[in-house]
RODO-2510 file (C-alpha; in nm, 4 decimals, decimal comma):
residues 358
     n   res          X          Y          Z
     1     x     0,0000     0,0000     0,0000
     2     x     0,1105     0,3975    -0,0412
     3     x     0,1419     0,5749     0,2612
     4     x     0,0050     0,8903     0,2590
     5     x     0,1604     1,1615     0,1668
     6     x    -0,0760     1,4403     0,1306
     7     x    -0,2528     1,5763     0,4802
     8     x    -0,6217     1,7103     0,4625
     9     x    -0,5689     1,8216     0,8268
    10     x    -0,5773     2,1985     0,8377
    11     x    -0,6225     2,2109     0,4561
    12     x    -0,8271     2,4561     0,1861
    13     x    -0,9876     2,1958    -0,0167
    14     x    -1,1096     2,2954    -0,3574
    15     x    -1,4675     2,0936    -0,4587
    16     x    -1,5659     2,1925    -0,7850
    17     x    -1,9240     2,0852    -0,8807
    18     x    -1,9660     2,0874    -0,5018
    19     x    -2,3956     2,1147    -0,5670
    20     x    -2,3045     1,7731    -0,7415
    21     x    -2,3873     1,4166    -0,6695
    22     x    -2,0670     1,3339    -0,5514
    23     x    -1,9281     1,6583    -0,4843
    24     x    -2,1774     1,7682    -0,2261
    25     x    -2,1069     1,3874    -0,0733
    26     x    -1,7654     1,4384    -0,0769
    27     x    -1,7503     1,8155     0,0924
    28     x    -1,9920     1,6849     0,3520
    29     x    -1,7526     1,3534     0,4294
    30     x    -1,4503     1,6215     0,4572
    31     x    -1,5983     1,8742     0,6849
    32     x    -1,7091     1,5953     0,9284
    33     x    -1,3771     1,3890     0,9162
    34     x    -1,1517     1,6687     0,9571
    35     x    -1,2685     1,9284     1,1905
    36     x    -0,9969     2,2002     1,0668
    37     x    -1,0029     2,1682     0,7129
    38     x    -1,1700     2,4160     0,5204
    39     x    -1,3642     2,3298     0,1511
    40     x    -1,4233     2,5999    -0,1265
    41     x    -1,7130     2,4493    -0,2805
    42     x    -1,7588     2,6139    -0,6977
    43     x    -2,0838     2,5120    -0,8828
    44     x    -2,2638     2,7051    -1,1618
    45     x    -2,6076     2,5345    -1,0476
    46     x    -2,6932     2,4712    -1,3807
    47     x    -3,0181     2,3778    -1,5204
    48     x    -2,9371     2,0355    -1,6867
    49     x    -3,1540     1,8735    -1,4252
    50     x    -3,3793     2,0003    -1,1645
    51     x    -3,1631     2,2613    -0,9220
    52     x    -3,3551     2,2157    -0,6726
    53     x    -3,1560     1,8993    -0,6476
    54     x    -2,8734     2,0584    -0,6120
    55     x    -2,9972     2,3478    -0,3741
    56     x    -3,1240     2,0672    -0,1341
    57     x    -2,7865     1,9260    -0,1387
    58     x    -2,5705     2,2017    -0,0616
    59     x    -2,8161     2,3237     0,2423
    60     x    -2,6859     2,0305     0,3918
    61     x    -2,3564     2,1562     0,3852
    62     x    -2,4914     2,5173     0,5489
    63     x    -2,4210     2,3508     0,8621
    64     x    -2,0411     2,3587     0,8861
    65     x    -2,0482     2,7515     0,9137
    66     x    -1,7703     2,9642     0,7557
    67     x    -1,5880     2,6258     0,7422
    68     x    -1,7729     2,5709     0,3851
    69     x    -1,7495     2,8543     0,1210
    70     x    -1,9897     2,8162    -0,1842
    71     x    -1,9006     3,0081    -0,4838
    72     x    -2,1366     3,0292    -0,7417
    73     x    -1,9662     3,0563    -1,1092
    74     x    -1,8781     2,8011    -1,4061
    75     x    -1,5020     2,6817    -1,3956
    76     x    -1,5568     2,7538    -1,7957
    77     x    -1,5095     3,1100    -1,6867
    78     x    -1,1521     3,1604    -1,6440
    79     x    -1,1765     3,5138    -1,4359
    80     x    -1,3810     3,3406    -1,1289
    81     x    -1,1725     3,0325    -1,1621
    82     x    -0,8347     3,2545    -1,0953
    83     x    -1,0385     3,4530    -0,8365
    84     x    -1,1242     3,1227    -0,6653
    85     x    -0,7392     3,0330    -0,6602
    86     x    -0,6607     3,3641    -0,6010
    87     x    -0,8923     3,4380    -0,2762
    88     x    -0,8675     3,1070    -0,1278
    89     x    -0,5357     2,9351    -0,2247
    90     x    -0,6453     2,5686    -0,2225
    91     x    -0,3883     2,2894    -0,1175
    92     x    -0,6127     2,0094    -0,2880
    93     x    -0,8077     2,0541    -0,5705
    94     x    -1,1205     1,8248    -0,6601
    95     x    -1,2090     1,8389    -0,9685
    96     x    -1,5616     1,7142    -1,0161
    97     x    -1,7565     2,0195    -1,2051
    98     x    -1,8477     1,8849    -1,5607
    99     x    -2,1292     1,8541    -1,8106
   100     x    -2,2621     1,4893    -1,7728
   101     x    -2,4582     1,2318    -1,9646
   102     x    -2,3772     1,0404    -2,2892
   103     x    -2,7015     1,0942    -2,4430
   104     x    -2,7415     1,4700    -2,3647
   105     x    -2,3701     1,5004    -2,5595
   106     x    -2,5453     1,4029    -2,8835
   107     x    -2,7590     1,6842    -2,9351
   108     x    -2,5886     1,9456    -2,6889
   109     x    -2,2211     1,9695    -2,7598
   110     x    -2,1341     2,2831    -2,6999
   111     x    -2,1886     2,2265    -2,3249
   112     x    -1,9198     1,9386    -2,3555
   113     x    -1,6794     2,1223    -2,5082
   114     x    -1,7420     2,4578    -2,2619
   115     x    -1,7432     2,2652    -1,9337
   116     x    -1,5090     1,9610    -1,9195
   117     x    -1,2663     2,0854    -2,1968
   118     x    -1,2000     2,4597    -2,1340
   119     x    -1,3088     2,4149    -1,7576
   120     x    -1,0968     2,1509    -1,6917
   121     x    -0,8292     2,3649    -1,8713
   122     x    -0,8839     2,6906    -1,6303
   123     x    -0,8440     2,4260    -1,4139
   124     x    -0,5032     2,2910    -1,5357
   125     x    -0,3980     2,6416    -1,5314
   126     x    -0,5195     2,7848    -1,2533
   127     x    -0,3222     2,4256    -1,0697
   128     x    -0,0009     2,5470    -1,2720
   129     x     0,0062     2,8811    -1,1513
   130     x    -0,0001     2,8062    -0,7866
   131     x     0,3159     2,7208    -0,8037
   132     x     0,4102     3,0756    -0,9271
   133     x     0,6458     3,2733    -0,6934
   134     x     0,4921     3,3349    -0,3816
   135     x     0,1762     3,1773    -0,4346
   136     x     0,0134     2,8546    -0,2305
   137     x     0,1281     2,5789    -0,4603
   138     x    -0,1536     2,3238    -0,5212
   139     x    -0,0315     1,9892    -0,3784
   140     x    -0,2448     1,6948    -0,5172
   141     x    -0,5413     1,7623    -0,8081
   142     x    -0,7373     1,4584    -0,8578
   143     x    -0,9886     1,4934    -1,0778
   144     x    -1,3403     1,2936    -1,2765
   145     x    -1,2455     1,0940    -1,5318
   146     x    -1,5688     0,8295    -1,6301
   147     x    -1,5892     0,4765    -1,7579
   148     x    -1,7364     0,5718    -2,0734
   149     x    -1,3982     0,6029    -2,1842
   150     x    -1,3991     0,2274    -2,2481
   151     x    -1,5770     0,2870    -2,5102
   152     x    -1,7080    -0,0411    -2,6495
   153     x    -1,3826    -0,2347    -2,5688
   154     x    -1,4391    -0,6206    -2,5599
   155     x    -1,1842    -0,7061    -2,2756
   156     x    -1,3272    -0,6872    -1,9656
   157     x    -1,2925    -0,6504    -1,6501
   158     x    -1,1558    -0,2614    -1,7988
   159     x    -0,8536    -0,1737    -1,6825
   160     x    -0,6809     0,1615    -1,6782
   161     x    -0,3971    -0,0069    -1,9432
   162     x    -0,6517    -0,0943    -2,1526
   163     x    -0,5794     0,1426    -2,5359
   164     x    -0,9180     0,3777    -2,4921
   165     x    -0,8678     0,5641    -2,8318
   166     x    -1,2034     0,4748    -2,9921
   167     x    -1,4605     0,6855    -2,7754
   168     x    -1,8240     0,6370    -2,9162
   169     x    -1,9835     0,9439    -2,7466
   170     x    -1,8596     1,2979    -2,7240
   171     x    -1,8533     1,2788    -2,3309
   172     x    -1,6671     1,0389    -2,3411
   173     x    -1,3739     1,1583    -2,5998
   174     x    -1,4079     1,4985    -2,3248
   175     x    -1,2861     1,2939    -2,0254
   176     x    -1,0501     1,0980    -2,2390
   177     x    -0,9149     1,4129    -2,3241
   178     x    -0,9029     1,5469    -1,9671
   179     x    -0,6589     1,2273    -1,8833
   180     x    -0,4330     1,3744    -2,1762
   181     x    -0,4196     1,7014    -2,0438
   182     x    -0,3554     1,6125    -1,6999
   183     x    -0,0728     1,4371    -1,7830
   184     x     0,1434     1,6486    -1,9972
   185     x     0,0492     1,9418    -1,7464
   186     x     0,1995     1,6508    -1,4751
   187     x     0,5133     1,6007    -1,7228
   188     x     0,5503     1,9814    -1,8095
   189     x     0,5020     2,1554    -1,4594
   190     x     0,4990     1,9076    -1,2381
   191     x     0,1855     1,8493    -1,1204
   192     x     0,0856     1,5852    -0,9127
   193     x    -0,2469     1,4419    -1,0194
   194     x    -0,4698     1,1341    -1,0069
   195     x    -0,7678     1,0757    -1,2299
   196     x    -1,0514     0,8681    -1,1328
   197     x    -1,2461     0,6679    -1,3523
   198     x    -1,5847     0,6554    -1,1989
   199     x    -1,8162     0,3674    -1,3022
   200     x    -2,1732     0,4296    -1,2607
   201     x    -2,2619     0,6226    -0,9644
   202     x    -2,6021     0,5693    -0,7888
   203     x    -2,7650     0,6372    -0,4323
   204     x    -2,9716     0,8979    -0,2427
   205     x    -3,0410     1,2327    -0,3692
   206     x    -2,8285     1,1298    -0,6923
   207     x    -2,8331     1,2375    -1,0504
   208     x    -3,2550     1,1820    -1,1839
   209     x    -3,0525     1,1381    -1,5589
   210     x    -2,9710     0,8253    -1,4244
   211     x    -3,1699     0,5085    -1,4850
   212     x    -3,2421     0,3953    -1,1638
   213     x    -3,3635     0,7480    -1,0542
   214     x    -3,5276     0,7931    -1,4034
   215     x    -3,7420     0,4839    -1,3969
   216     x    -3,8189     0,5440    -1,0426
   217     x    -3,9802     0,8583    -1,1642
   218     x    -4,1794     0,7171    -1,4689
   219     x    -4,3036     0,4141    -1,2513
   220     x    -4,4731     0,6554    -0,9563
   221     x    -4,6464     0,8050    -1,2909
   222     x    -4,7561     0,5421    -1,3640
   223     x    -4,5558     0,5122    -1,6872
   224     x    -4,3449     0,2635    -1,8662
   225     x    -3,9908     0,2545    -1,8377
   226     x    -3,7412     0,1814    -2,1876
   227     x    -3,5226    -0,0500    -2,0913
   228     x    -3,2699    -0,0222    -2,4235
   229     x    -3,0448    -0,3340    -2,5825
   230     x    -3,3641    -0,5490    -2,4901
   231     x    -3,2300    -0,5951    -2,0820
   232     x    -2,9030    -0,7626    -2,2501
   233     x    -2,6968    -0,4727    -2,0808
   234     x    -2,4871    -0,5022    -1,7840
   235     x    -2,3653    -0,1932    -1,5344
   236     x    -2,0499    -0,1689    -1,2622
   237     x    -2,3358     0,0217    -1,0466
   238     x    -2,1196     0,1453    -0,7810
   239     x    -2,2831     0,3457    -0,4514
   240     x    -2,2022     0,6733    -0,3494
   241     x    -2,0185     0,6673    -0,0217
   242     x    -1,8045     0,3749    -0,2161
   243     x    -1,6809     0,6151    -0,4867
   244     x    -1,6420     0,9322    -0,1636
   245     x    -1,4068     0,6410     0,0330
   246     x    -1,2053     0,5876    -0,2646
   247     x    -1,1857     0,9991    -0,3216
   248     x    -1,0586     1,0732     0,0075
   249     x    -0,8182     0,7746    -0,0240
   250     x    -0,7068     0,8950    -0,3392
   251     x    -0,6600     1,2633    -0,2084
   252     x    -0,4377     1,2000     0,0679
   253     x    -0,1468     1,0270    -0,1896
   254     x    -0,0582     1,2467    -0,4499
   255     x     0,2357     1,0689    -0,7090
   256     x     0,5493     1,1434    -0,6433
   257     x     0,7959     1,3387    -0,8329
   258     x     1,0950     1,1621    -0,9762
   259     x     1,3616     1,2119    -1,2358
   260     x     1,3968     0,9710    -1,4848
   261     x     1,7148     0,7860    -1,6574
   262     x     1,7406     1,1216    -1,8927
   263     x     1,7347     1,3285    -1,6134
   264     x     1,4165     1,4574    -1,6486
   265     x     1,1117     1,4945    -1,4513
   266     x     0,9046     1,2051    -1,4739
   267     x     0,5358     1,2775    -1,4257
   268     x     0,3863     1,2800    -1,1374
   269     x     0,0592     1,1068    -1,2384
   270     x    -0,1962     0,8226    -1,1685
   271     x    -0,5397     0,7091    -1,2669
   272     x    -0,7522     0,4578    -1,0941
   273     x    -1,0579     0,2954    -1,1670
   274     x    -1,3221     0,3067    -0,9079
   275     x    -1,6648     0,0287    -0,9496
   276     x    -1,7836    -0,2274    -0,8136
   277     x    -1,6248    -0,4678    -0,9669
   278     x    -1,9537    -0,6709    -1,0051
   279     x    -2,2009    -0,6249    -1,3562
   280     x    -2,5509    -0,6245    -1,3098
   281     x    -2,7809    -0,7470    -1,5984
   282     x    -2,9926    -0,4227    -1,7048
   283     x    -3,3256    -0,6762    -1,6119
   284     x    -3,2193    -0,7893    -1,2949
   285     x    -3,1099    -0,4103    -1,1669
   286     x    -3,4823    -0,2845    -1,2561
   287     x    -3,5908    -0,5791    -1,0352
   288     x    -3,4241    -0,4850    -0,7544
   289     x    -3,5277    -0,1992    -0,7715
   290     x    -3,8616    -0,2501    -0,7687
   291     x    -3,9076    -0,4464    -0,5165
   292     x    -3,7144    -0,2242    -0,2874
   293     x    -3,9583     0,0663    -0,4082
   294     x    -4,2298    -0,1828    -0,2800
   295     x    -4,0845    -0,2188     0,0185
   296     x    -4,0383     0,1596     0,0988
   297     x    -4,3943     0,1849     0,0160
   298     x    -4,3160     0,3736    -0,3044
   299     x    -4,5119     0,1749    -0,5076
   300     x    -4,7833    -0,0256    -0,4123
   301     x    -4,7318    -0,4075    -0,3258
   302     x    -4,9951    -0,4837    -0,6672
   303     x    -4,7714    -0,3044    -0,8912
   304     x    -4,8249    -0,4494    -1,2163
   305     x    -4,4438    -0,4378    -1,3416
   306     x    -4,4429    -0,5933    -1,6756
   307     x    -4,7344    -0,3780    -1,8182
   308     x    -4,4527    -0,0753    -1,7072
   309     x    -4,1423    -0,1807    -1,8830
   310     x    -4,0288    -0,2012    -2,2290
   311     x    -3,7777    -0,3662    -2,4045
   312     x    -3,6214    -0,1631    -2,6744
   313     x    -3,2759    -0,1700    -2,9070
   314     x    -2,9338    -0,0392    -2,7922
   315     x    -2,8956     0,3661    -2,8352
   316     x    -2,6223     0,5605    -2,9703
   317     x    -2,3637     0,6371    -2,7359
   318     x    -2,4146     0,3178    -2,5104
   319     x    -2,2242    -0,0029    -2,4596
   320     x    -2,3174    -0,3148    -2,3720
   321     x    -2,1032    -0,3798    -2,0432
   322     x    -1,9031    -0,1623    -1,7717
   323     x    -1,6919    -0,3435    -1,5655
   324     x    -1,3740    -0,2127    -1,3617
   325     x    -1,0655    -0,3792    -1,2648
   326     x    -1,0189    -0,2136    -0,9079
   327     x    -0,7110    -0,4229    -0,8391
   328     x    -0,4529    -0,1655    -0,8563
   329     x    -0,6960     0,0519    -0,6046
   330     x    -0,7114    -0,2018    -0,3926
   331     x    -0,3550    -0,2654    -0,3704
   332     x    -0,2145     0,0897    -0,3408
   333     x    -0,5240     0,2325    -0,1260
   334     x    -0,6489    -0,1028     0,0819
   335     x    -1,0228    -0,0254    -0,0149
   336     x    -1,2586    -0,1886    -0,3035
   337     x    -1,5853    -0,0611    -0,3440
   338     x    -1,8526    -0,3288    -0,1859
   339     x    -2,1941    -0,2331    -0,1104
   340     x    -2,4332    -0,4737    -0,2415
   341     x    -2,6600    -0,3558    -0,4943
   342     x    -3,0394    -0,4497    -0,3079
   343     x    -2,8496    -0,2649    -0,0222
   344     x    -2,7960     0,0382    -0,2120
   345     x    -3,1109     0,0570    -0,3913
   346     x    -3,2832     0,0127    -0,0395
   347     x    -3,1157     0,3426     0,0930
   348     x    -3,1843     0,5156    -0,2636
   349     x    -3,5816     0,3979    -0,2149
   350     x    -3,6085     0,4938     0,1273
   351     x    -3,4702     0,8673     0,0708
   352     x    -3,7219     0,8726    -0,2241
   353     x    -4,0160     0,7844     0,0004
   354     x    -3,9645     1,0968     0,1859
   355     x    -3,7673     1,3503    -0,0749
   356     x    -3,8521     1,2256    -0,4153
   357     x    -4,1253     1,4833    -0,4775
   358     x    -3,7779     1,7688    -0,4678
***
């Protein structure tokens, strides 16, 4: 295992997309495991889903005081980004902000191209700057990086040596592209960073895009539920406070600096993948998941299921399987992600029982 290298004691931590699934899970795990740290959370509260969503989750994070700053801008716009940096100095940076969704990348690319490519580039160079003279240098970045990468590779379990040059969606060729740039900013300036390939991300108060949350949504209504490549589908779902355990691991070792045999630097950079390490067929998952909706009381116990669902070909920008190697997280942080799917589902059906209607 790594030992730790990187303190969060006492630390400005940077959360960017902090109104965010995982980024409002992540600031709140921070602030409660380390009493002195501070967190500079940056979200544009955009619109791509319902914000009040995201204002719930944030008001949660109200509670910690001046100990939790929210900043309210895009990290596309490279004047609040450099105030951000500027005003606060982060030690860590978390870089979570981005536009999401495979489908919504079909027919919306500009908000691709503005968010997770020139964002993630203020980013870069906001990171490369702190180490100007004088200035609070940044010491770890670690930043989203997403399984759709994978593309529609046939090996599987997909591991982070795998070749991901063929990209079949435009989200996914942005966080491909994100890995590049993180790593010749690592080789030119030294940067230590550590991208995380995040496989499927599901649980309370989480993204309604996503399937489970979606069909949960059409099924109260009473409508059917398109479930696409005909149920043949599998998914690394992976629960929330899994991927914010890996995070924090991941945070407090940032790769070390090192010369190589040229006497250069070598760069200081990593990427892990972080899933569960366990596909679910797309048919069994909507299972689950309904009868854990029964059980909250969601739906009733007569709930006629297969008059609801329908089976229906593959859509662009999908693949057939997700499913992550975690061994080299496992080895260098001690942790693989574990929580049972019915167990997950359960807390995500119970929250909805008493928040859904957000």
């Amino acid at each position: 295992m790594l030992t730790p290298n990187v303190s969060l004691a006492g630390k400005v931590i940077l959360v960017t997309g902090a109104a965010g699934f995982i980024g409002s899970n992540l600031s709140k795990r921070l602030l409660e495991e380390y009493s002195d740290c501070r967190v500079i959370g940056m979200d544009n509260l955009n619109d791509y889903y319902d914000v009040r969503l995201k204002q719930e989750r944030l008001s949660g994070l109200e509670n910690y005081g001046n100990r939790f700053v929210f900043v309210r801008a895009s990290i596309a716009d490279r004047e609040a980004v450099r105030s951000v940096f500027s005003t606060y100095a982060p030690q860590v940076v978390v870089n979570l902000a981005a536009q999401a969704g495979v489908r919504y990348s079909i027919t919306n690319p500009d908000a691709y191209i503005e968010s997770n490519l020139i964002g993630f580039y203020n980013i870069m160079e906001a990171c490369r700057h702190s180490y100007d003279a004088g200035a609070v240098p940044v010491e770890h970045l670690v930043y989203a990086s997403s399984s759709s990468v994978y593309g529609s590779n046939k090996k599987v379990p997909y591991s982070t040596e795998d070749k991901v040059d063929t990209p079949v969606s435009l989200y996914a060729a942005t966080k491909k592209s994100n890995e590049l740039l993180a790593h010749a900013y690592a080789k030119l300036y030294n940067i230590p960073s550590t991208g995380l390939r995040f496989f499927t991300v599901y649980g309370p108060c989480g993204r309604p895009d996503m399937a489970y949350f979606g069909f949960t949504n059409k099924l109260v209504k009473g409508e059917s539920i398109r479930i696409f490549n005909y149920g043949n589908c599998k998914r690394d779902f992976t629960y929330i406070d899994d991927i914010v355990e890996g995070v924090v691991r991941v945070m407090c070792h940032a790769p070390e600096r090192r010369t190589g045999d040229d006497g250069l630097p070598q760069p200081p950079y990593a990427l892990y993948n972080i899933g569960n390490s366990h596909p679910e067929n797309l048919l069994d998952f909507v299972t689950i998941l309904q009868e854990e909706l029964i059980r909250a009381q969601v739906l009733p116990e007569d709930y006629d299921f297969e008059a609801h669902k329908e089976l229906v070909p593959m859509q662009p920008g999908d693949v057939p399987v997700t499913y992550a190697d975690t061994m080299p997280l496992e080895q260098d942080f001690g942790f693989r992600p574990s929580t049972p799917l019915r167990e997950g589902l359960r807390r995500f059906a119970e929250w909805y029982k008493l928040y859904g209607n957000i």
